[in-house]
N, C-alpha and C positions, 0 to 999 in steps of 0.2 A: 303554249309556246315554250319551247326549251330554252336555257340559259346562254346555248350559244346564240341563238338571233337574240339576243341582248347586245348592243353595239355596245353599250359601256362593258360588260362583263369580257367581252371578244373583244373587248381593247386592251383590258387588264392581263387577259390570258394569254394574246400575244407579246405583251412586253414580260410577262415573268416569262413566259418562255426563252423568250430573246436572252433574259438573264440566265436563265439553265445554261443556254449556249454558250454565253462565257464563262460561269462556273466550269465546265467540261471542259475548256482550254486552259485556264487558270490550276486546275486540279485535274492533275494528267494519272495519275493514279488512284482509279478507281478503290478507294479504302474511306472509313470514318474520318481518319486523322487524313490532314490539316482542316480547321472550322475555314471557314468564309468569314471576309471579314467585306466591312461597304467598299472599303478600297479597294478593292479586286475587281470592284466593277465598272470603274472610273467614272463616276455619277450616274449610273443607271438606274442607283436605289432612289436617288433624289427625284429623276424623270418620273417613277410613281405617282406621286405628292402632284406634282404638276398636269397629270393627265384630268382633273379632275377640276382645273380652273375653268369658269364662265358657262358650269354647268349645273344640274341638279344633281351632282355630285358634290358640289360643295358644300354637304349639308352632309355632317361626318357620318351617320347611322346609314346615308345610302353608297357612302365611300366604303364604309368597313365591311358591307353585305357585300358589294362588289368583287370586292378581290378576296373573301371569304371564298364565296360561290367559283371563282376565277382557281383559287389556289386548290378547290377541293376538287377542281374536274381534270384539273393537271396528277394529283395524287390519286385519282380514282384509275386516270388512265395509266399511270406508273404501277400503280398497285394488279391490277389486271395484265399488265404483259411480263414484267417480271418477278421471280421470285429473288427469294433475301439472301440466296447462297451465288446468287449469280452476279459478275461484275454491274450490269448496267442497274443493281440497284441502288448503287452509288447516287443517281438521278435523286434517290427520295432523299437520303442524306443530305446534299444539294440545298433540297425546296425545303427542306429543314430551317436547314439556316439561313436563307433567304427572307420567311416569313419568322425567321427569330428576330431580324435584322429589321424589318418593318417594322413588328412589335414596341420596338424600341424605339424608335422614331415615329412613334403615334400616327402610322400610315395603315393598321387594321388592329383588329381586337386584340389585347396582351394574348388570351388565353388562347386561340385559334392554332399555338405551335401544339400545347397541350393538345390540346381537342384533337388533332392530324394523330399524335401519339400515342392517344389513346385510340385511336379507331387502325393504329398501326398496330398494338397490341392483341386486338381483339382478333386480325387476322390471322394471327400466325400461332406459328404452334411452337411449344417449349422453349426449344430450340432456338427457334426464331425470333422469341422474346428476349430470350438472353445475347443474342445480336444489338436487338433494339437498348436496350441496358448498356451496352458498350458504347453506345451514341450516347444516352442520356447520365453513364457517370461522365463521359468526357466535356458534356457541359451544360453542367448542370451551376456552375457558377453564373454562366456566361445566361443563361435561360430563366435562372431565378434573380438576377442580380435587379430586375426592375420590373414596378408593376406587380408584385407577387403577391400582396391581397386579392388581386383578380384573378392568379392562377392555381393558388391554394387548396380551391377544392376541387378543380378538376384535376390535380396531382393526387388529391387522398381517393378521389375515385377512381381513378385507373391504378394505381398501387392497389388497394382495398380487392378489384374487381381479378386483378393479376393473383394476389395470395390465395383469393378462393379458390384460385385452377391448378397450384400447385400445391402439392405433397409434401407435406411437414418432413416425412420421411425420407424419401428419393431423392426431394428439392431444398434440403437443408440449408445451402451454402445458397441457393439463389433466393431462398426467402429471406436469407440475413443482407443480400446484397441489395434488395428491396427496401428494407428496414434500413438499411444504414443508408437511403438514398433518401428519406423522408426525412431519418434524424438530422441530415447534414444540408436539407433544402429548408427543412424551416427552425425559427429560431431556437430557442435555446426554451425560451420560458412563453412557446406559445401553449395553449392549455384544449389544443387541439386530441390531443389523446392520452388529458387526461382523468382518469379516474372520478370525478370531482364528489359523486355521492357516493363512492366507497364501496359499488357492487364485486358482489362475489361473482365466478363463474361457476353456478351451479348446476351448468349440466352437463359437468363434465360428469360424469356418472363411472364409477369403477365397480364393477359388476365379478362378483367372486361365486365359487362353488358353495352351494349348501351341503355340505358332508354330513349333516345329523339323517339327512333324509337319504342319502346314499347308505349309511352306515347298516338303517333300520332297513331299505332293501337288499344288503347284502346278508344281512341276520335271517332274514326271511327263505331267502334262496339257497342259505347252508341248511337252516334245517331242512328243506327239502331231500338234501342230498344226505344228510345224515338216514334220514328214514328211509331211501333209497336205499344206504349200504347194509342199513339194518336190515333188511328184508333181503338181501342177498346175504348175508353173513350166517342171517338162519336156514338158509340151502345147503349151507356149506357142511362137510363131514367134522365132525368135529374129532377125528384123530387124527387128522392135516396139524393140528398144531405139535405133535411130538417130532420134535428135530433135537440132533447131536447137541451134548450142552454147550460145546465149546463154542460152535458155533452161535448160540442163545447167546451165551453174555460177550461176543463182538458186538450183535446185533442191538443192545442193551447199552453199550459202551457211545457207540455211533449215536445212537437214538438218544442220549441225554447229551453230547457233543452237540449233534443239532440240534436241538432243543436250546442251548443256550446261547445258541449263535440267534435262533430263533429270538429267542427275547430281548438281547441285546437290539435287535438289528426293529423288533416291534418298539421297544423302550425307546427309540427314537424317531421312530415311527408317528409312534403317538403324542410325542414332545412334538412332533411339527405340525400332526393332526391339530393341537390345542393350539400353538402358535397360529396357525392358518387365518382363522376366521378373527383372530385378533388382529394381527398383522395387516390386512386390509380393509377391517373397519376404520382404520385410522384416518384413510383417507377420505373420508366421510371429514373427520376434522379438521382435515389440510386442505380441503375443497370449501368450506367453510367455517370458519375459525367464533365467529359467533355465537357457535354451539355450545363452547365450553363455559361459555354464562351461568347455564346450566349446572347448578352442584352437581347431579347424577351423572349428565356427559364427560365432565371434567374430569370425577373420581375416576372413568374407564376410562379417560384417554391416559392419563398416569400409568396407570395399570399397565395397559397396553406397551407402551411407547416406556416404558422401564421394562419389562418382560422383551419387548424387541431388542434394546439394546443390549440386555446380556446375554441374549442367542446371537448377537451380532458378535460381541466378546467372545464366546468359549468358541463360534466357527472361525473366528479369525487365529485362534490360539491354537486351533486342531490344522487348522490350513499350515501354519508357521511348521509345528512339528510334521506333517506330513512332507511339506515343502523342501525341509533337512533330510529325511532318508530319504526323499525321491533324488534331488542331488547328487547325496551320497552314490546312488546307484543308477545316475546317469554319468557320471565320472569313471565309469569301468565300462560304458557300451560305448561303441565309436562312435563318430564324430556326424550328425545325421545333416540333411540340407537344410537351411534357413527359408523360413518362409518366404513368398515372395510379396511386391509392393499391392499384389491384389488381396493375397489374404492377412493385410496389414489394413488395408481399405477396409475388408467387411468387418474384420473383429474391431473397427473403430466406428462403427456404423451405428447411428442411433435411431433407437424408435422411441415416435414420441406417445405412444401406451404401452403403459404397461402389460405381461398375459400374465392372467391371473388363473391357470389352469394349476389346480393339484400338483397332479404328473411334475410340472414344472418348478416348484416350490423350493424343491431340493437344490437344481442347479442355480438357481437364482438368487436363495441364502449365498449360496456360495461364491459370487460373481462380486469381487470386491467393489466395482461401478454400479453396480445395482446398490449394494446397503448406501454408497455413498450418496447416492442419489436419494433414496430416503431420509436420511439423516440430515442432508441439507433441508431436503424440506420439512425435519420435525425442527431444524436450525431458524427457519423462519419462523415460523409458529412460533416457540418457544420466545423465541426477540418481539414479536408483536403481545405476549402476554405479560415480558416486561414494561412493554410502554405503558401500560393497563396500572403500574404500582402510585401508590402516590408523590412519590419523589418523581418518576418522570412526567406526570400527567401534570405536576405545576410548573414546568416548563410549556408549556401548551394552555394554559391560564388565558392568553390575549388572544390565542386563535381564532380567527372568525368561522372558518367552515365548520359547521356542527353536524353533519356527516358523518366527518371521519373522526369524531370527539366521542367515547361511549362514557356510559355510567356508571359503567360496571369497573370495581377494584380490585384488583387483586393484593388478597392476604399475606397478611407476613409469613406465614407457614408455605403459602402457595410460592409465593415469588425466591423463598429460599429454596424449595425443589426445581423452581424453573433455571435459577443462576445455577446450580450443582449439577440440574440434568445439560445444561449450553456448556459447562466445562467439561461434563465427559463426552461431550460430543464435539468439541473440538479436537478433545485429547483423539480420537478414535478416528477421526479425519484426516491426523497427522500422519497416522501409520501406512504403513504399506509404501510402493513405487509411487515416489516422486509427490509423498504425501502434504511434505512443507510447502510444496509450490502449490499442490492444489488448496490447500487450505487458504495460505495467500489470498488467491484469488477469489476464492468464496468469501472471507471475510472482505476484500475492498468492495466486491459488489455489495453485499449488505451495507458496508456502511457508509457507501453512496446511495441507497436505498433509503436508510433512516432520513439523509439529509431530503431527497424526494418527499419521504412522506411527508416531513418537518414543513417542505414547503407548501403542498398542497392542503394543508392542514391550516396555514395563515391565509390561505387564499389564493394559491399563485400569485404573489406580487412580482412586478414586471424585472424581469433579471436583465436590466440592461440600466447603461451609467449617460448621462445627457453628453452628449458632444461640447469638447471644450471649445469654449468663445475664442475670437482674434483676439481679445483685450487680455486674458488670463494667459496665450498662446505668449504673446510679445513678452509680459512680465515676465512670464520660466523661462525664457530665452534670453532674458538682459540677466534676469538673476544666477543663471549657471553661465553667461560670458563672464559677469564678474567677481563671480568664485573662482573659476577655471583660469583668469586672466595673472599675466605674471605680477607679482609685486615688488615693484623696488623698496628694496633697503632702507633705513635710513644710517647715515653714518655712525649716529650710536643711537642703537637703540632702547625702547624704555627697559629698565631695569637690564642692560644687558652689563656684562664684565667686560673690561679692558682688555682688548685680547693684542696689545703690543707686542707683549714679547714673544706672540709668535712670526712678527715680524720676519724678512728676508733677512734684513741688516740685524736683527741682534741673534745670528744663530749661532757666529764664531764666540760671541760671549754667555749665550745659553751652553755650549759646549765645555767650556773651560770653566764654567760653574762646577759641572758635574764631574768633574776632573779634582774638585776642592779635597783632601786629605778630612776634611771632618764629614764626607758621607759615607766615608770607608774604613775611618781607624776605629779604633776601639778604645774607647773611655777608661782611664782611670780610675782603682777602687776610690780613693781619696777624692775623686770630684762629685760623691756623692754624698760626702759627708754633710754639708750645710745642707743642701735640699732636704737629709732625712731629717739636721733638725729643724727645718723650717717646716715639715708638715707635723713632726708630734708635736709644735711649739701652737699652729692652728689645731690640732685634737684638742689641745689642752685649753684653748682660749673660744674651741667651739660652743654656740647657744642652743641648737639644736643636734639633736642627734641624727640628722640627714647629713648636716654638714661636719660634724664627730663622724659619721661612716669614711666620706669620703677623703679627708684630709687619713684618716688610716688605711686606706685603700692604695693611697700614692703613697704613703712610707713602706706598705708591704712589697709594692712592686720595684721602689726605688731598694731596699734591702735586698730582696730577691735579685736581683741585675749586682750588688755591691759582692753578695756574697760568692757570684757565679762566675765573675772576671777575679776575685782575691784568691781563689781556688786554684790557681794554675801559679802563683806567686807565694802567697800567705797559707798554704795550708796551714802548717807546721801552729799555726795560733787558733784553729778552728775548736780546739778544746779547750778555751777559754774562750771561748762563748756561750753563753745561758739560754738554750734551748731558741736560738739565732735571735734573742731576746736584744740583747745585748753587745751591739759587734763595734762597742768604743777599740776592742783591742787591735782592730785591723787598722785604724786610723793614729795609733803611736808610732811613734819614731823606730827605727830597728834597733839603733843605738841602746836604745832602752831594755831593750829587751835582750839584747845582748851584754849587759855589763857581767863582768865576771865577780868571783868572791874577792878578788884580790884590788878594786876597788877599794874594798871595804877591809880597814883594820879587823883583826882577831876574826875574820872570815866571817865576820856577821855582819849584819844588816843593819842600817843605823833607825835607833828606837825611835817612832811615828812621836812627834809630841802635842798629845792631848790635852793640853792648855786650850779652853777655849777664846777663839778670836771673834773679832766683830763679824769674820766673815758668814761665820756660823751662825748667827743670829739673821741671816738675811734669806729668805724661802727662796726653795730652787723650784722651778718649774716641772712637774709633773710629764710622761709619757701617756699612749693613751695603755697602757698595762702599769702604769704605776710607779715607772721606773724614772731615777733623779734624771734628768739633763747632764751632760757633761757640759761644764764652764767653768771656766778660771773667774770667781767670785772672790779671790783673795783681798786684800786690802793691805797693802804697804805701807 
């Protein structure tokens, strides 16, 4: 009996239909975009749920088969009449999100939108899957947001079964649109693809030319031709070789010219003959990096991988000077047409093998994205033989996976060529078009790389933080209202200064302060005389020499200010002063200094008398140079 004389299934298939029909009024433009949402269908999705009451349908494994069987004969017959480039398959789109929408309201199996997807996958060709991808990046929030432990691995299976049919090569950008639809459906630290025992992909196999066995059959096949010549050369007359001499030594001249274009042109010939069979054994060590455990493997990978990169050196040094006279001498031919966006396309096209054909070896040196493309991967290599030293490996001390944990150490000698060989391979990354940016970028993916491995290495432990409580929710909410919240003042605050006089009312007398004649005249030599002897009077009665500094510090500065206003008045007395020792004479009378001879009987001066007084028996206070005080110590 077929699924239609099923009265429940031919009850489910008429009501989703019924809903297609309003879908198709509601979404009048046959395209992916806009989704369906249940309100569009003004309770039709809830009418489901209900077809199923006071039945043997109420027993949810014969509900969910139900409209499984119901939603698959509706997509089987949408699938058979149209195809994906035609409007009316806007229909599948539809029933998409119809049974996305049931999904969610626990009215049929989460995974059954999956399951339709992937059997929409499988029909169609390239093209038509990169249609299907336009539906599933447009919501894939909306499709994984519930229920996604049950749809999980019907998503790695239909992605998984998708990259097998496409072309690494061709399908570039839609194998990444793949990949970035898995990274961004599940979570972050699911350990779904990851690594966990640390296998290699070892069969990836890079397959090169045996030249030793070419070489010995072409050694083979010249002698034949040699014996060939010989045996005609002795038919030949042998007075055929007397020719005019002039002619002999052009012939002579040419013949050692080419000869040594000859050897130059062999001499690097066979510079790339030896590179060759080195050069691609490497990748024997970049496809599995365990090898180099191996003392013997080890020594030849060095070998190796230092000989590459200095044929990677002198080609990039011959390219540069080549690069300059070709310039040079495209700057004098006209002005040719610029590529167009297609041959922008191919020369940016990647293959993902290598050809490792002879023939090819030469342009391939020479293809600055080719060495860099190796260099990055002797970049990785060379980083995973650091982690191997013992400074990194006791960072990795608690790890639990022992997997990705080896035994093996690397030597102090080893790990100094490994650091020397990553810095001249950075250095050499840099170079060339737009080499900063690309190094950039190689270095963050590495060292988002390290922190992967770092993780897989403890165990994948779960990269997700617990959902805050209501209780911790309400706290950071009262605690940043009452930070945020304004604070009143108080009228004075603690340790705060009197701020009156900036009052309103004291501005006219803050003003006529400033107005005072002593912030603007200029002092007096004479009113500095007590202050200067009141600080050599403290020199002199100083206990310590901290406070002896400073008390001579303020007489220097008050002297210096004495002698700098008497200067515009008092010069005339500046030479009776003792090395600015001594400036009593600025603070005498003028009088004094002015008395003439005639003062004085018989034009002399009247004779000092040296009779000693009491005064003289009384000590005078010292300077801090040593010099008396001036004071009136007399005694009447």
């Amino acid at each position: 009996m077929s699924s239609d004389g099923i009265t429940s299934v031919h009850t489910y298939f008429v009501a989703i239909s019924n809903l297609l029909d309003k879908a198709r009024k509601v979404k009048v433009n046959p395209s992916i975009e806009p989704a369906l949402n249940a309100s569009d269908f003004a309770g039709g999705i809830e009418d489901i749920g209900k077809l199923s009451n006071g039945s043997f349908l109420a027993n949810g494994q014969a509900h969910y088969a139900a409209i499984e069987t119901a939603c698959r004969n509706i997509f089987y017959d949408l699938l058979a009449s149209t195809t994906i480039d035609q409007p009316a398959f806007s229909e599948i789109w539809n029933l998409l999100d119809i049974v996305s929408i049931l999904s969610d309201i626990d009215q049929c199996e989460p995974g059954l939108v999956f399951w339709l997807v992937e059997e929409l996958l499988d029909s169609q060709t390239i093209d038509g899957c990169r249609s299907v991808f336009d539906y599933l990046d447009s919501r894939r929030e909306r499709m994984t947001a519930k229920h996604f432990n049950k749809k999980e691995l019907i998503i790695l299976r239909a992605c998984n079964e998708l990259l097998r049919r496409l072309s690494r090569a061709e399908d570039a950008v839609f194998c990444g649109r793949v990949f970035i639809f898995l990274f961004q459906s599940f979570p972050l630290g699911d350990r779904s693809s990851v690594n966990l025992r640390g296998e290699y992909h070892v069969e990836n196999v890079t397959i090169f030319e045996d030249l030793l066995a070419k070489v010995e059959a072409h050694k083979d096949g010249a002698m034949d031709i040699d014996k060939q010549e010989e045996g005609v050369s002795e038919t030949k007359d042998p007075t055929s070789n007397t020719e005019n001499g002039d002619n002999v030594d052009h012939a002579v001249v040419a013949d050692k010219t080419t000869k040594s274009i000859q050897e130059e042109v062999q001499g690097k010939t066979s510079d790339l003959d030896t590179l060759y069979p080195i050069f691609w054994s490497l990748q024997e060590s970049f496809s599995m990096p365990t090898r180099l455990f191996d003392t013997n493997h080890f020594q030849m990978f060095k070998k190796g991988l230092d000989l590459t990169i200095r044929k990677f050196q002198s080609v990039h040094q011959e390219l540069q000077a080549r690069g300059t006279s070709r310039q040079l001498d495209e700057s004098k031919r006209p002005t040719k047409r610029k590529r167009n966006s297609l041959d922008e396309e191919v020369s940016n096209s990647i293959n993902p093998r290598y050809l490792t054909s002879r023939d090819l070896f030469d342009l391939e040196i020479s293809d600055l994205a080719f060495r860099r493309y190796i260099l990055v991967q002797a970049l990785i290599l060379v980083d995973f033989l650091l982690s191997l030293t013992p400074k990194a490996k006791r960072k990795l001390e608690h790890a639990t996976n022992k997997s990705v944990l080896y035994s093996f150490g690397l030597s102090e000698e080893d790990a100094k060529w490994a650091a020397e060989t990553r810095s001249e391979i950075t250095t050499y990354l840099q170079h060339g078009a737009e080499g900063k940016f690309y190094y950039r970028m190689v270095d963050t993916v590495l060292s988002r790389d390290k922190n992967w491995a770092h993780w897989k290495a403890e165990g994948c432990p779960l990269i997700e933080r617990a959902p805050v409580s209501a209780d911790e929710f309400m706290n950071a909410q009262t605690g940043a209202q009452k930070t945020c919240a304004n604070k009143k003042l108080r009228a004075t605050p603690l340790d705060s200064l009197d701020l009156k006089f900036l009052s309103d009312g004291d501005n006219a007398n803050g003003l006529e302060k400033l107005k005072h004649p002593d912030r603007y005249s200029i002092p007096t030599a004479d009113s500095f005389r007590g202050p200067i002897a009141d600080d050599e009077f403290d020199a002199a009665m100083a206990k310590t020499e901290e406070e002896k500094q400073l008390a001579f510090n303020a007489r220097s500065s008050k002297m210096w200010r004495t002698l700098r206003i008497a200067s515009k008045t008092k010069l005339n007395l500046f030479d009776k002063i003792d090395d600015g020792n001594n400036i009593q004479a600025l603070f005498q009378p003028e009088g004094d200094e002015n008395r003439s001879k005639e003062d004085y009987p018989g034009s002399e001066k009247p004779v000092k008398d040296t009779t000693p007084t009491i005064a003289d028996s009384v000590p005078r206070p010292l300077s801090a140079n040593g010099l008396e005080l001036a004071q009136d110590t007399s005694v009447k």
